[in-house]
Legacy VTK file of the C-alpha trace (Angstrom):
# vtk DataFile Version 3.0
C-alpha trace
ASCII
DATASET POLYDATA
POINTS 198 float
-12.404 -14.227 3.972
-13.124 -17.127 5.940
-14.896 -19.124 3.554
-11.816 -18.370 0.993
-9.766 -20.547 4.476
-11.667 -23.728 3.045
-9.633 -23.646 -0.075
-5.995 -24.202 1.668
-4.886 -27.621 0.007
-6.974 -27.912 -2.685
-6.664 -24.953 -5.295
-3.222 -27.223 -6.153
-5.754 -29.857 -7.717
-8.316 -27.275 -9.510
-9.838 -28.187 -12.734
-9.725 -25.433 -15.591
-13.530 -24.795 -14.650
-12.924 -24.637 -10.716
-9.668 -22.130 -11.525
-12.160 -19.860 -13.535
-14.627 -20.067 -10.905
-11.716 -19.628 -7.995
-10.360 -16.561 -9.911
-13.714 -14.962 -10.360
-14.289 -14.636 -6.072
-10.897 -14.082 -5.131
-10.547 -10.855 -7.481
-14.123 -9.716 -6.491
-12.176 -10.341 -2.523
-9.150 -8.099 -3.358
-11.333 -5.309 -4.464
-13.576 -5.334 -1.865
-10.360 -5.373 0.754
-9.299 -2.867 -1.411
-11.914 -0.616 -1.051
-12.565 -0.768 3.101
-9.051 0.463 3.266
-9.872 3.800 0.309
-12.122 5.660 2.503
-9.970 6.384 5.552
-6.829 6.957 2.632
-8.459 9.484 1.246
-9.583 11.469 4.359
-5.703 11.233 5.960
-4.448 11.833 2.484
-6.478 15.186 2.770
-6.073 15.820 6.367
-3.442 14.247 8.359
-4.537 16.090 11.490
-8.187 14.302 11.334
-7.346 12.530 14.391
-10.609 10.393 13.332
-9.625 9.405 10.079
-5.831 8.256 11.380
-7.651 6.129 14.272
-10.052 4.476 11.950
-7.301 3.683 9.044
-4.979 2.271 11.737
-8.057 -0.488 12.522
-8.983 -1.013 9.521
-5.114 -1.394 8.531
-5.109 -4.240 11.290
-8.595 -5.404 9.928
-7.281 -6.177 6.421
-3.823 -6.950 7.464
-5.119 -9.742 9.320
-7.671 -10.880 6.306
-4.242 -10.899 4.245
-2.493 -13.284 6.607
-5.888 -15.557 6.902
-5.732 -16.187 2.659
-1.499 -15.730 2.189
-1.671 -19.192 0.968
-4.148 -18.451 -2.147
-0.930 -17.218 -4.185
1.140 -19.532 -3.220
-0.923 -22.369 -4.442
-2.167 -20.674 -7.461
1.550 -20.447 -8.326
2.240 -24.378 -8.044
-0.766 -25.238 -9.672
-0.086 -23.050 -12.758
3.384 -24.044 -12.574
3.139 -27.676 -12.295
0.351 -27.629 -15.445
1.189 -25.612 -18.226
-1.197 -26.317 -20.040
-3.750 -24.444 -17.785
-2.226 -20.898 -19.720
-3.716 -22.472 -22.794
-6.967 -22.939 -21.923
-9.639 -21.051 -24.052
-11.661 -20.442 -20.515
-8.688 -18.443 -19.398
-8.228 -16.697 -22.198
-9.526 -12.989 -20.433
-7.484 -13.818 -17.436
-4.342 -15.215 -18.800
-1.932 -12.407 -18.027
-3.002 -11.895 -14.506
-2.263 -15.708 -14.020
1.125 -15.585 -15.835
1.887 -12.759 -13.797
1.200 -15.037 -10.273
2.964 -17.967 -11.935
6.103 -16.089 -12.432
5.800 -14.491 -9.124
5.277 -17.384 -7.028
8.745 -18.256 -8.001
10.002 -15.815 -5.746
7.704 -16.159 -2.896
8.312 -17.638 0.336
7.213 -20.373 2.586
3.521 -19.219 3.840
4.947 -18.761 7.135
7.228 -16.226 5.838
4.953 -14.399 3.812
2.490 -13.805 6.610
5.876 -12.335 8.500
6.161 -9.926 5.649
2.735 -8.728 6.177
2.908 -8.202 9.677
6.109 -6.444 9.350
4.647 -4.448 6.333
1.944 -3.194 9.363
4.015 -2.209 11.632
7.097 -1.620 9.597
6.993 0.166 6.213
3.041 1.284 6.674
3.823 2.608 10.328
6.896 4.552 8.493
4.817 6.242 5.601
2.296 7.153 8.349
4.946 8.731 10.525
6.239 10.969 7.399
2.721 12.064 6.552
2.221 13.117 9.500
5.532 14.909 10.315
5.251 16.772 6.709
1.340 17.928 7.773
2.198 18.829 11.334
5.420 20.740 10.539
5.426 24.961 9.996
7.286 26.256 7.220
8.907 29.687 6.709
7.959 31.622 3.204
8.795 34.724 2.027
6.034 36.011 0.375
5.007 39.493 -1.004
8.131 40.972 1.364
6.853 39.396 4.681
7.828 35.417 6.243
4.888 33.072 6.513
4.258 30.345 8.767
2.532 27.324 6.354
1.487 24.381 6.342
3.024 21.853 3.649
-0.122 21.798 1.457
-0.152 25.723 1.564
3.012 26.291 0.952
3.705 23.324 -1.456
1.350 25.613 -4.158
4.238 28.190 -3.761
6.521 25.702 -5.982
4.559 26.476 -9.309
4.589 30.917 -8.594
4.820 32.864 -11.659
7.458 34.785 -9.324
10.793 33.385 -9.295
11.512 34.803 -6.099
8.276 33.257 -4.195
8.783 29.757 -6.327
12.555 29.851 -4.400
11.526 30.941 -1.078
8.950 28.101 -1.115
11.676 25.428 -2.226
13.782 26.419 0.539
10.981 26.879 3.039
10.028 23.467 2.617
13.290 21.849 2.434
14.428 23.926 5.307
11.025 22.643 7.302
11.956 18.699 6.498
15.515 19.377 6.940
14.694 20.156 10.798
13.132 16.358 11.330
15.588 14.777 9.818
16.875 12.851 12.187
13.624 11.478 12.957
13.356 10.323 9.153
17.110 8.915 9.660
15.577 6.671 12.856
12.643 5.748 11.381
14.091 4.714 7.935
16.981 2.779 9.592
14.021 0.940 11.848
12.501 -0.063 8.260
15.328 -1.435 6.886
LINES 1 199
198 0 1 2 3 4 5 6 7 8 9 10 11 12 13 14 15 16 17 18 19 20 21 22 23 24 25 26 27 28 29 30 31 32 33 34 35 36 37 38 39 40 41 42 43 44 45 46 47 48 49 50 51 52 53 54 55 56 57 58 59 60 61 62 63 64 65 66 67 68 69 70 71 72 73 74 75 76 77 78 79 80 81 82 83 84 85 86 87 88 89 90 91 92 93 94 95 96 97 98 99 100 101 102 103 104 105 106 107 108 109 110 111 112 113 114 115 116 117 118 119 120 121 122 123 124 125 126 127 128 129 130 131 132 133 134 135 136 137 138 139 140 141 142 143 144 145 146 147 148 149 150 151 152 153 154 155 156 157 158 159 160 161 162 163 164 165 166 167 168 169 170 171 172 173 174 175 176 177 178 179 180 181 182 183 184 185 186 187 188 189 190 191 192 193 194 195 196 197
């Protein structure tokens, strides 16, 4: 990330051949920050309770969230270069990555200031991210009442959830309003958390 910091000011005045070149490191970047956030997804997305896995997505959240802020400028510039020469589209070199760049042209159009942007990001850490977290984990921590084969059973959301699809009508509706009844209990916690989002 910190060699892509060496670009800021100059990606505005690429050639054709330094755009290809450009394009070719920063996609290879936003995979690899891509992937350093999939591992410690998947293992909360499986287990919200792995106390492990929640502690070492929330770094690495902060890890990448601050890698985003350090290179917010990349599509900013990439927009007023492609922008500014239209003739860049055209180019036979670009031909494989024309869309993608169309796609950031039109975008940057509705971007902010770099300043702003970076705001977003940080607020997308500890706004909308720390929101989605908080559901996950109220839906996996939460017990849920199903009647199944005559008795009630305590469940989690991933056991019961199953419940939905029952070949018996009576279990499929039980599990509907087992689950809806569990959620229905924290929502006033989902009403203060949403309203802090927005």
């Amino acid at each position: 990330v910190k060699e892509f910091t060496n670009y800021k000011g100059k990606i505005v005045n690429f050639t054709v051949e330094e755009l290809v070149d450009f394009i070719d490191k920063y996609e290879a970047l936003i995979n690899k920050i891509g992937n350093v956030n999939q591992y410690p997804r998947l293992r909360v997305s499986a287990d919200q309770n792995d106390k492990e896995a929640v502690k070492m997505l929330a770094r690495i959240s902060k890890i990448t969230s601050d890698w985003r802020k350090e290179i917010a400028f990349i599509p900013l510039e990439l927009g007023e270069l492609l922008n500014s020469r239209d003739e860049l589209l055209e180019d036979k070199l670009l031909e494989n990555r024309r869309y993608y760049l169309q796609r950031i042209a039109l975008q940057s159009k509705y971007r902010l200031s770099e300043e702003l942007e970076i705001l977003n990001i940080e607020k997308d850490l500890f706004g909308v991210s720390e929101w989605s977290k908080l559901q996950g984990e109220l839906v996996a921590t939460t017990k849920y009442k199903i009647e199944l084969d005559g008795g009630i059973i305590e469940t989690s959301w991933s056991a019961g959830y199953k419940h939905i699809s029952s070949a018996d009508h009576k279990t499929r509706k039980s599990a509907v309003k087992g689950l809806g009844q569990g959620l229905k209990e924290n929502s006033e916690i989902y009403a203060a958390a949403l309203r802090n989002v927005a």
